[in-house]
mmCIF file of the N, C-alpha and C atoms, coordinates in Angstrom:
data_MODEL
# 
_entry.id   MODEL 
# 
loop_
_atom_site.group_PDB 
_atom_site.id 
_atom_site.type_symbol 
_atom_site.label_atom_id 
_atom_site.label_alt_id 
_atom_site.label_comp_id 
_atom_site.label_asym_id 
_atom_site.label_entity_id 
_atom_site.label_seq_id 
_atom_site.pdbx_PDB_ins_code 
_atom_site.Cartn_x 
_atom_site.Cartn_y 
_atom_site.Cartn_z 
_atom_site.occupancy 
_atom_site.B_iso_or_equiv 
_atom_site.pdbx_formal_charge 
_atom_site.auth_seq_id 
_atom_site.auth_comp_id 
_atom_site.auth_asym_id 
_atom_site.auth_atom_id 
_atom_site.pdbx_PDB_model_num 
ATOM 1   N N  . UNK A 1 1  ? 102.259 104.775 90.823  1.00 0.00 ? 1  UNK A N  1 
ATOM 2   C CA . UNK A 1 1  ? 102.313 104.306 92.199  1.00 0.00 ? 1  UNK A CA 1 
ATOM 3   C C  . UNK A 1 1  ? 100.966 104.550 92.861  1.00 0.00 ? 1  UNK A C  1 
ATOM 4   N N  . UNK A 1 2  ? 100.404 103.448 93.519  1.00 0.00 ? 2  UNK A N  1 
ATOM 5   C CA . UNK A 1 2  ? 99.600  103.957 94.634  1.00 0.00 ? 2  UNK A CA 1 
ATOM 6   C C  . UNK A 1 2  ? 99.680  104.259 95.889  1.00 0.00 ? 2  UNK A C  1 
ATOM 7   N N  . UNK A 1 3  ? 99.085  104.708 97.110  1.00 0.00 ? 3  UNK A N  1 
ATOM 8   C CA . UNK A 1 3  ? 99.707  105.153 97.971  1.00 0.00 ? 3  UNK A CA 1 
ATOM 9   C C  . UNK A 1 3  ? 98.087  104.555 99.220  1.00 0.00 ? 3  UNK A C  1 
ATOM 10  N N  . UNK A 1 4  ? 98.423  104.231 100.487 1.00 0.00 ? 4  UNK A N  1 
ATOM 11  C CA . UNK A 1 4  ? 97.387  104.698 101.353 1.00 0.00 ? 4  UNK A CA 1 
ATOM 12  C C  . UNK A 1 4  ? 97.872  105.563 102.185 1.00 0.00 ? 4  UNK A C  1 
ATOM 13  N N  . UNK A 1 5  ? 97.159  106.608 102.784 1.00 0.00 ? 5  UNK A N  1 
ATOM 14  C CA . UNK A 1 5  ? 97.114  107.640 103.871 1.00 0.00 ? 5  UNK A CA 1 
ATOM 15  C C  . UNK A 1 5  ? 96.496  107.429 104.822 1.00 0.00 ? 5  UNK A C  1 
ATOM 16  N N  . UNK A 1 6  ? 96.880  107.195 105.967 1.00 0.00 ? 6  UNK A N  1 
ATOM 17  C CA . UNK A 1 6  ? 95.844  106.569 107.371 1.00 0.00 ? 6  UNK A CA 1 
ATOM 18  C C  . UNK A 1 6  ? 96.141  107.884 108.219 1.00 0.00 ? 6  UNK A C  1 
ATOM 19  N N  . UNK A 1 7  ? 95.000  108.573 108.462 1.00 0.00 ? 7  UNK A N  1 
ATOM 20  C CA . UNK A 1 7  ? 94.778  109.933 108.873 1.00 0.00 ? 7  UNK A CA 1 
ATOM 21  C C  . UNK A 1 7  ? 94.237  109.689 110.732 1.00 0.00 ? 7  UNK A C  1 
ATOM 22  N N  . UNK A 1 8  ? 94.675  110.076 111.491 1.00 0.00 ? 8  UNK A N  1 
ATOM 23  C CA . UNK A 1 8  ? 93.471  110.695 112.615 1.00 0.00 ? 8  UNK A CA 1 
ATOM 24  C C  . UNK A 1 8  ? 92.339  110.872 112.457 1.00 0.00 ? 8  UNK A C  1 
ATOM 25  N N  . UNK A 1 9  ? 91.076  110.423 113.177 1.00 0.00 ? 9  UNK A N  1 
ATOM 26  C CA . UNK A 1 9  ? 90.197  110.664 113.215 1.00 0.00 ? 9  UNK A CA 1 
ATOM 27  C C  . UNK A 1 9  ? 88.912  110.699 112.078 1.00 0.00 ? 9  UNK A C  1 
ATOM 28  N N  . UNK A 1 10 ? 87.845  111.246 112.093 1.00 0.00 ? 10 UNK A N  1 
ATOM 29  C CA . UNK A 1 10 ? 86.933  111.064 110.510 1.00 0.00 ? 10 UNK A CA 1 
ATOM 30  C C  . UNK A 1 10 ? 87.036  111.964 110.097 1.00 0.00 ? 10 UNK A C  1 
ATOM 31  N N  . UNK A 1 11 ? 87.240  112.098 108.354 1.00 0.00 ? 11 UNK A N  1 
ATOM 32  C CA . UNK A 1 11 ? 87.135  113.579 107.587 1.00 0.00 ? 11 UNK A CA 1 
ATOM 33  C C  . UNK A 1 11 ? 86.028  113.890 107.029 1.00 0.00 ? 11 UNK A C  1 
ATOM 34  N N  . UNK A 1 12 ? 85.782  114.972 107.648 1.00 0.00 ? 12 UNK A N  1 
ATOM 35  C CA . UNK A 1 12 ? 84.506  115.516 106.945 1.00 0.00 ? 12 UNK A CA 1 
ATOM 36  C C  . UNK A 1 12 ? 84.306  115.006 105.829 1.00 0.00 ? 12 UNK A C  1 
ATOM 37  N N  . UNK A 1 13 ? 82.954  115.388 104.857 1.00 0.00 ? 13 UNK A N  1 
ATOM 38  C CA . UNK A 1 13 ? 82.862  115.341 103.638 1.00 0.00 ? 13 UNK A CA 1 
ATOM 39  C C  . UNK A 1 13 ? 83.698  116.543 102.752 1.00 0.00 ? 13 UNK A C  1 
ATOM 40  N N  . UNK A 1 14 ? 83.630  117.588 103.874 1.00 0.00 ? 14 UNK A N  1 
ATOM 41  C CA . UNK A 1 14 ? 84.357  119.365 103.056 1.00 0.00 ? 14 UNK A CA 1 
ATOM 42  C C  . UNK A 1 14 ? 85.558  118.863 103.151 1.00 0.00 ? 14 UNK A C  1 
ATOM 43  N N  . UNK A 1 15 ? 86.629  117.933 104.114 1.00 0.00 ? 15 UNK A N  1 
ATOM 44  C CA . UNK A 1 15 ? 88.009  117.944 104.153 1.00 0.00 ? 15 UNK A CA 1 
ATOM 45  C C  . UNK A 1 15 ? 88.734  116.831 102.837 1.00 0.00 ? 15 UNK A C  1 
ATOM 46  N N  . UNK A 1 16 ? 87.163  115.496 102.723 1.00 0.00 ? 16 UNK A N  1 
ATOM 47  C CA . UNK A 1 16 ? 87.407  114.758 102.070 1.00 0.00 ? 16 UNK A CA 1 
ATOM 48  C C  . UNK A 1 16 ? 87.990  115.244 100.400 1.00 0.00 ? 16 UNK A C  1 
ATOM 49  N N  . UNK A 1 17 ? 86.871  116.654 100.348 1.00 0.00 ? 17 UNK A N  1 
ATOM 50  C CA . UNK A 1 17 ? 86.634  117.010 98.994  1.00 0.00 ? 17 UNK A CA 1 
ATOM 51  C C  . UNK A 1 17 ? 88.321  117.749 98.763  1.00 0.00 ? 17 UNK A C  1 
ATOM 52  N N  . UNK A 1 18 ? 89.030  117.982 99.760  1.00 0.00 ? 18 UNK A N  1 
ATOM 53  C CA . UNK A 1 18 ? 90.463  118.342 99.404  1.00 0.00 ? 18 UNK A CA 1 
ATOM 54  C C  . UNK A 1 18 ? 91.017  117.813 98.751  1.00 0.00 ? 18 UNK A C  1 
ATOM 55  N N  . UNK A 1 19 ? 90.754  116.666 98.554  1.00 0.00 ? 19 UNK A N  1 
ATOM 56  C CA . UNK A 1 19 ? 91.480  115.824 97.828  1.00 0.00 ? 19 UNK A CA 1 
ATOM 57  C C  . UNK A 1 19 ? 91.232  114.289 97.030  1.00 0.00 ? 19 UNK A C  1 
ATOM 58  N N  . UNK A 1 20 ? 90.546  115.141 95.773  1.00 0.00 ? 20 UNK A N  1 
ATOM 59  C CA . UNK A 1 20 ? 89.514  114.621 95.023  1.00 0.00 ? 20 UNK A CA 1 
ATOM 60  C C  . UNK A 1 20 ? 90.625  113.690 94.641  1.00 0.00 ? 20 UNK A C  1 
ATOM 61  N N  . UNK A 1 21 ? 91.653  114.029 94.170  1.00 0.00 ? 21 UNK A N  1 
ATOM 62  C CA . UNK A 1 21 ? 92.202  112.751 93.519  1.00 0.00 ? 21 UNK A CA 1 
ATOM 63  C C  . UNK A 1 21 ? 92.420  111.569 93.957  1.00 0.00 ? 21 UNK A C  1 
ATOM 64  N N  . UNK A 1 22 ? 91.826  111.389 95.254  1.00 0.00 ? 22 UNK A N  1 
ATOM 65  C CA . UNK A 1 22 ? 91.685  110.203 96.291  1.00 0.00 ? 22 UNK A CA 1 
ATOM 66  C C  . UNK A 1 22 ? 90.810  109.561 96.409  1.00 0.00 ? 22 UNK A C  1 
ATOM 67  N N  . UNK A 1 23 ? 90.324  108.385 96.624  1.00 0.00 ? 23 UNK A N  1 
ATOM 68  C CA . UNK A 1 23 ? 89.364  107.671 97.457  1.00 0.00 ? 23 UNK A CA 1 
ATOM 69  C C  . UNK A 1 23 ? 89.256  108.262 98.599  1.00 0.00 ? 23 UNK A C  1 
ATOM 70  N N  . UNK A 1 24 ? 88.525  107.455 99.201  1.00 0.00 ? 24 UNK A N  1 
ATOM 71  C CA . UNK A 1 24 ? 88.572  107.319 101.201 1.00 0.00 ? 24 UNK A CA 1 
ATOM 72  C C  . UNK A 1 24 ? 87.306  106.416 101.601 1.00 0.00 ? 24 UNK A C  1 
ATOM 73  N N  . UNK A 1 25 ? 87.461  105.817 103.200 1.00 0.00 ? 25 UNK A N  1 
ATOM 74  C CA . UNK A 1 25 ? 87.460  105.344 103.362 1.00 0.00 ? 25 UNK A CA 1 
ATOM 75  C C  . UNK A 1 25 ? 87.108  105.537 105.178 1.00 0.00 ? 25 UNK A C  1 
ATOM 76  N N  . UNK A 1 26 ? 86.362  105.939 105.961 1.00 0.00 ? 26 UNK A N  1 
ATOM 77  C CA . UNK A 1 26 ? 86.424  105.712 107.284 1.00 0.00 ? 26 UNK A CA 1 
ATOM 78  C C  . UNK A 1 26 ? 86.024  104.719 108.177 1.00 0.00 ? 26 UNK A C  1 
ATOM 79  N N  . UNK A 1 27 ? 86.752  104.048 109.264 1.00 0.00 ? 27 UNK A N  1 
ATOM 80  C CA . UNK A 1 27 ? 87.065  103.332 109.796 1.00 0.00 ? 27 UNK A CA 1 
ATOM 81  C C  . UNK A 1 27 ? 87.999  103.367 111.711 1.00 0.00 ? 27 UNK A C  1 
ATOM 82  N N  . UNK A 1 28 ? 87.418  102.399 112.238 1.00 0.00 ? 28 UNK A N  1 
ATOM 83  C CA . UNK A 1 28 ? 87.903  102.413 113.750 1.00 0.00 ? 28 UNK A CA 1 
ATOM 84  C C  . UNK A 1 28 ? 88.707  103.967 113.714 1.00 0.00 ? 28 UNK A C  1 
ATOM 85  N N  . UNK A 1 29 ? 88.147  104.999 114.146 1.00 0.00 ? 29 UNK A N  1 
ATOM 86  C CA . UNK A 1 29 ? 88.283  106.270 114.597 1.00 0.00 ? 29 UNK A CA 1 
ATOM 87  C C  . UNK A 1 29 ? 89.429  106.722 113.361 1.00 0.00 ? 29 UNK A C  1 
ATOM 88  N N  . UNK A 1 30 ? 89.801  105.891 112.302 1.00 0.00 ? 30 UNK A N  1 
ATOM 89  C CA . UNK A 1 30 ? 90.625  106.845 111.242 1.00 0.00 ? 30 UNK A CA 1 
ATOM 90  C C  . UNK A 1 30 ? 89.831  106.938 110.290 1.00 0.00 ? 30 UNK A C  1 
ATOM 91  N N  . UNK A 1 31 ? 90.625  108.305 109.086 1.00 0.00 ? 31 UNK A N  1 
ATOM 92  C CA . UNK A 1 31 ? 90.216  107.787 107.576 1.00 0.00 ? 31 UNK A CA 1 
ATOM 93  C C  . UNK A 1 31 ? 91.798  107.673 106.645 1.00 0.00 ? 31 UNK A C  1 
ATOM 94  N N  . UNK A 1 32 ? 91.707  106.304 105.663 1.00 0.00 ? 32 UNK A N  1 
ATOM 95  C CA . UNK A 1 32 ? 92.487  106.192 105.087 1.00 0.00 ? 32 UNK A CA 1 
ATOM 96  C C  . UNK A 1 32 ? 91.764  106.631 103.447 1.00 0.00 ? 32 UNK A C  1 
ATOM 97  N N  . UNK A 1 33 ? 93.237  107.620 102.959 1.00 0.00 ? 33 UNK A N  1 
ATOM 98  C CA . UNK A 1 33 ? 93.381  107.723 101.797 1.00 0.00 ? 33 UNK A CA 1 
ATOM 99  C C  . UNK A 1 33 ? 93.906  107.256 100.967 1.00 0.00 ? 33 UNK A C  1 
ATOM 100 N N  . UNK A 1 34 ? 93.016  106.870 99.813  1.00 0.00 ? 34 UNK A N  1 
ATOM 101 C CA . UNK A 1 34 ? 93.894  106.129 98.844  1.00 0.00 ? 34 UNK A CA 1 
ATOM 102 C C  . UNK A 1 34 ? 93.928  106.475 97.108  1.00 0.00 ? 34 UNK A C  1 
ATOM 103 N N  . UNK A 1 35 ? 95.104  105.848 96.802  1.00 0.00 ? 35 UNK A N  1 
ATOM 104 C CA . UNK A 1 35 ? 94.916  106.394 95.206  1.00 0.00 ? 35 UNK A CA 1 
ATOM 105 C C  . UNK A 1 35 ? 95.795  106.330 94.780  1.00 0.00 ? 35 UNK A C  1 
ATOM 106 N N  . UNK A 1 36 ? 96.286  106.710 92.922  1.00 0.00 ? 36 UNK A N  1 
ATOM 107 C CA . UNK A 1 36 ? 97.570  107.048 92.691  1.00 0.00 ? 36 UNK A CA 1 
ATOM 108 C C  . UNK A 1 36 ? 98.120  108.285 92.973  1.00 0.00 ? 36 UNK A C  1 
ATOM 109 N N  . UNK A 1 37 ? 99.312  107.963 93.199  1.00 0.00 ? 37 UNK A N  1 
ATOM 110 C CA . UNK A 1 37 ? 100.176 109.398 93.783  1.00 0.00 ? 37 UNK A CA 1 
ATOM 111 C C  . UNK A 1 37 ? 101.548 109.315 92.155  1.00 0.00 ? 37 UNK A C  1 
ATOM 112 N N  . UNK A 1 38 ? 101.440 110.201 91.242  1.00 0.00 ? 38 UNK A N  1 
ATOM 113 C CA . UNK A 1 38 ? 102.029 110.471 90.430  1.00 0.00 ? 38 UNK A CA 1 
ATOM 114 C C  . UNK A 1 38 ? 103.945 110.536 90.124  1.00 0.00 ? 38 UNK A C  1 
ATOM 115 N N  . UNK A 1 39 ? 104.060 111.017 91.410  1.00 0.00 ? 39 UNK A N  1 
ATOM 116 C CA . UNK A 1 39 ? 105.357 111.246 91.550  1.00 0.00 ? 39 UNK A CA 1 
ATOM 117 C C  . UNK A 1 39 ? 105.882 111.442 92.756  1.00 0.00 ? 39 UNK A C  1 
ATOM 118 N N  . UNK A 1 40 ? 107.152 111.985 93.344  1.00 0.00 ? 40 UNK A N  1 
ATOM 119 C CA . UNK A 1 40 ? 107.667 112.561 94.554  1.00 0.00 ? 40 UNK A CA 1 
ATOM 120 C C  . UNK A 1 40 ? 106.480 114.043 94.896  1.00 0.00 ? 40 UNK A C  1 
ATOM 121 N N  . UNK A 1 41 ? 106.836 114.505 93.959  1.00 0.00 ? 41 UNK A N  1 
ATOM 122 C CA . UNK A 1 41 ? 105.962 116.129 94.214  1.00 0.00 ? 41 UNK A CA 1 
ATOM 123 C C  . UNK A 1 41 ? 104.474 116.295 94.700  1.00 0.00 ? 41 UNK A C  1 
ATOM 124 N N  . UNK A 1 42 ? 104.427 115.014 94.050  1.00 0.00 ? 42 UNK A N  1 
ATOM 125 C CA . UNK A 1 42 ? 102.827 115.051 94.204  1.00 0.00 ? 42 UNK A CA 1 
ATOM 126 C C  . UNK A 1 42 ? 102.543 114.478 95.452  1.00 0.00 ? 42 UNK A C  1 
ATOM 127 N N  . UNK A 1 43 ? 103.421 113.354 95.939  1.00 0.00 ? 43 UNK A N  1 
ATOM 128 C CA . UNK A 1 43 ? 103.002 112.860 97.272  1.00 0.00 ? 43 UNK A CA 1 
ATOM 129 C C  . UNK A 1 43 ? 103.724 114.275 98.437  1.00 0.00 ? 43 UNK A C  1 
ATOM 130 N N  . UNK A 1 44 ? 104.842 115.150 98.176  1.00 0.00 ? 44 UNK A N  1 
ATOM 131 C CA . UNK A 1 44 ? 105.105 115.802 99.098  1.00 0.00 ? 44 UNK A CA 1 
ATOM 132 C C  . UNK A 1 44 ? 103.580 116.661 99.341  1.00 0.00 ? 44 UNK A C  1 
ATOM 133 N N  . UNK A 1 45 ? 102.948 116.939 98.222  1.00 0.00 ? 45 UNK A N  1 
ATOM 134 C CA . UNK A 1 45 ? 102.067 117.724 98.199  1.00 0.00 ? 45 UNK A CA 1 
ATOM 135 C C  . UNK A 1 45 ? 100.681 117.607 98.582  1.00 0.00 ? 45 UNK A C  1 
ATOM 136 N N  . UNK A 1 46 ? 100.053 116.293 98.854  1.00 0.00 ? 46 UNK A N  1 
ATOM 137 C CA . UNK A 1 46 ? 99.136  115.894 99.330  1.00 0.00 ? 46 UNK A CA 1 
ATOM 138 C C  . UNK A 1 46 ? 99.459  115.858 101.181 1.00 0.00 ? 46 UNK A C  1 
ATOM 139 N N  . UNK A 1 47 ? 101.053 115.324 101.602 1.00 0.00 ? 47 UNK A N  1 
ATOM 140 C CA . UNK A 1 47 ? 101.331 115.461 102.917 1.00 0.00 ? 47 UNK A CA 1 
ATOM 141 C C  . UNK A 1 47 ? 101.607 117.114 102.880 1.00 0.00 ? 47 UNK A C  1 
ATOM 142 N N  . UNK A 1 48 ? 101.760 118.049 102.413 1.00 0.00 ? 48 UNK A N  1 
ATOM 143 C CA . UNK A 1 48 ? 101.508 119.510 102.646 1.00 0.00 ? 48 UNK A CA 1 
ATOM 144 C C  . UNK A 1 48 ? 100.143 119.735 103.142 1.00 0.00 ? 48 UNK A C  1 
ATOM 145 N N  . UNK A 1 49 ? 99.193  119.573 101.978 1.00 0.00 ? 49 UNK A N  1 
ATOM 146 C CA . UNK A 1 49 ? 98.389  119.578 102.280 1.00 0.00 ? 49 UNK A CA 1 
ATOM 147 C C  . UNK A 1 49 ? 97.080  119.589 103.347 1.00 0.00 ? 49 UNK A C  1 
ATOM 148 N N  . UNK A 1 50 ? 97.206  117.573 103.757 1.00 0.00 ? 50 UNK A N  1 
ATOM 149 C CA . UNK A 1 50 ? 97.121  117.479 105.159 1.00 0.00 ? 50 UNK A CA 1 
ATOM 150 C C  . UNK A 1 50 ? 97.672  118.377 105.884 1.00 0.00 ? 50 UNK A C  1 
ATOM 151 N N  . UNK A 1 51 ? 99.194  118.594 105.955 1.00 0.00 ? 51 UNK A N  1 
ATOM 152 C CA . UNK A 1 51 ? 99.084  119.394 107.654 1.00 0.00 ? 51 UNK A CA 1 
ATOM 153 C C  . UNK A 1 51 ? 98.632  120.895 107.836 1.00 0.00 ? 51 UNK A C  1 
ATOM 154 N N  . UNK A 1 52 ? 98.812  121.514 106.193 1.00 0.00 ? 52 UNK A N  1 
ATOM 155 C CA . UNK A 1 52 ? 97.864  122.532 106.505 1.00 0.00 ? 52 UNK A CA 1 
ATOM 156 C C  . UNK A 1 52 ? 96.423  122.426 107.053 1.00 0.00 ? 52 UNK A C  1 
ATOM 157 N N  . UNK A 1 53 ? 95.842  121.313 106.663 1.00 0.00 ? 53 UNK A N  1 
ATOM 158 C CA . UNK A 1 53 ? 94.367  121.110 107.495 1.00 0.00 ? 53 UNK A CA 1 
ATOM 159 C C  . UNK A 1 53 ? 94.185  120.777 108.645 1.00 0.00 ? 53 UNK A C  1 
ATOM 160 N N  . UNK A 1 54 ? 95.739  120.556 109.226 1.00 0.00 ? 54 UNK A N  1 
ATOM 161 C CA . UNK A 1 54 ? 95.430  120.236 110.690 1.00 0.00 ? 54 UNK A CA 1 
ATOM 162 C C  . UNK A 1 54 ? 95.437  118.744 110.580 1.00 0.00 ? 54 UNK A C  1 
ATOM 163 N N  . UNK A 1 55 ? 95.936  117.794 109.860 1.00 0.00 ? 55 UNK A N  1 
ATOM 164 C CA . UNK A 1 55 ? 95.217  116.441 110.081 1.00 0.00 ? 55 UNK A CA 1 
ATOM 165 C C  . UNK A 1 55 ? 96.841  115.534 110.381 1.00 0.00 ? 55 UNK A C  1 
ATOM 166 N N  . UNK A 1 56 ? 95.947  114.644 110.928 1.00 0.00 ? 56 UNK A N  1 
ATOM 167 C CA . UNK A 1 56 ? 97.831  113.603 111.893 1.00 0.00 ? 56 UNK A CA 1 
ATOM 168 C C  . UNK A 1 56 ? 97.657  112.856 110.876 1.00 0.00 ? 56 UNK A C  1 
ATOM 169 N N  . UNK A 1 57 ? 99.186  112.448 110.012 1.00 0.00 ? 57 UNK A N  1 
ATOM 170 C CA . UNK A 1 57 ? 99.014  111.111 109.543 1.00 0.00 ? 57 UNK A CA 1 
ATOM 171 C C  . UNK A 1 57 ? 99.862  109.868 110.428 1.00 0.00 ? 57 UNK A C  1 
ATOM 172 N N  . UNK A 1 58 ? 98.997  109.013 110.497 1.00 0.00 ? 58 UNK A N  1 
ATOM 173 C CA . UNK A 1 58 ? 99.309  107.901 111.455 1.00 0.00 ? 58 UNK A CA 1 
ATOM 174 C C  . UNK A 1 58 ? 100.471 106.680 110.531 1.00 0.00 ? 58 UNK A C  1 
ATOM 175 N N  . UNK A 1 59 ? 99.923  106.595 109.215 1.00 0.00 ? 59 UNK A N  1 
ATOM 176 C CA . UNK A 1 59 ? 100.435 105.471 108.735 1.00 0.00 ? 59 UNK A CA 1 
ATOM 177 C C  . UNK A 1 59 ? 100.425 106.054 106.945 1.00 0.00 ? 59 UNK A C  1 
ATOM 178 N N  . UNK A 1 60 ? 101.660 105.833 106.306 1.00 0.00 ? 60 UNK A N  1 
ATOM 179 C CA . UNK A 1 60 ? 101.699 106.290 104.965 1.00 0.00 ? 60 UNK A CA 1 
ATOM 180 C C  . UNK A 1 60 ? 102.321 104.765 103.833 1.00 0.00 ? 60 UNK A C  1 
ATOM 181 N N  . UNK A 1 61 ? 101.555 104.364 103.044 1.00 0.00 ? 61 UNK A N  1 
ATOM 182 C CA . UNK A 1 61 ? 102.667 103.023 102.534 1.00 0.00 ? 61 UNK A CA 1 
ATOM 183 C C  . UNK A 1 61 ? 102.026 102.642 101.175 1.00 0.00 ? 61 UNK A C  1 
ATOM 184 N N  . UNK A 1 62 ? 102.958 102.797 100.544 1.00 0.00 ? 62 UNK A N  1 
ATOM 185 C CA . UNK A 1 62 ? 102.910 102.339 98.443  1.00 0.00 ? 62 UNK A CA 1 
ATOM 186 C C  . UNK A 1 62 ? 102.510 100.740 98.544  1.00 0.00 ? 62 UNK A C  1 
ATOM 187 N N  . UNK A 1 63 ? 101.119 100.976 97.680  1.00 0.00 ? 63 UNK A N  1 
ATOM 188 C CA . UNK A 1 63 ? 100.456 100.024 97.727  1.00 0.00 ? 63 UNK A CA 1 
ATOM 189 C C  . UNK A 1 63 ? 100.774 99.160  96.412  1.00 0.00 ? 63 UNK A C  1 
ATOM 190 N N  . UNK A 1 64 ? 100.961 97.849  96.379  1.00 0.00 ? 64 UNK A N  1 
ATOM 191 C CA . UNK A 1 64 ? 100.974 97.199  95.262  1.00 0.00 ? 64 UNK A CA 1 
ATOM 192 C C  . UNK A 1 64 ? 100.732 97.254  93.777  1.00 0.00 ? 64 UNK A C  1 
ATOM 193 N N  . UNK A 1 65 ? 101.024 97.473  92.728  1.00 0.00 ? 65 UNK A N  1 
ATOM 194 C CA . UNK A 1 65 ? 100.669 97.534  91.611  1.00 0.00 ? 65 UNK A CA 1 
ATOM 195 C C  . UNK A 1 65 ? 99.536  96.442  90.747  1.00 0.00 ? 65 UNK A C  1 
# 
């Protein structure tokens, strides 16, 4: 599965590096993340993630194969 993550605001380069297994992407005051997301666990775990860093997600949606 792939996934995008449309975040609040711009992520650093240090916040980007959280989460290498991603692309990204910044844009009109967001950054979207993108990539494959492996399973359930793995996507709970990337949205863990984020909110431990403090970051809003605005928009979350499985991208086409």
């Amino acid at each position: 599965m792939r996934y995008e993550i449309r975040v609040q605001g711009h992520m650093s380069e240090t916040l980007t590096k959280a989460f290498p297994e991603l692309g990204h992407v910044v844009m009109s005051g967001q950054t979207v993340l993108f990539g494959p997301v492996t399973d359930d666990a793995h996507l709970f775990g990337l949205l863990a993630r984020l909110r431990s860093l403090g970051l809003r997600v605005l928009e979350m949606r499985q991208l086409p194969e």
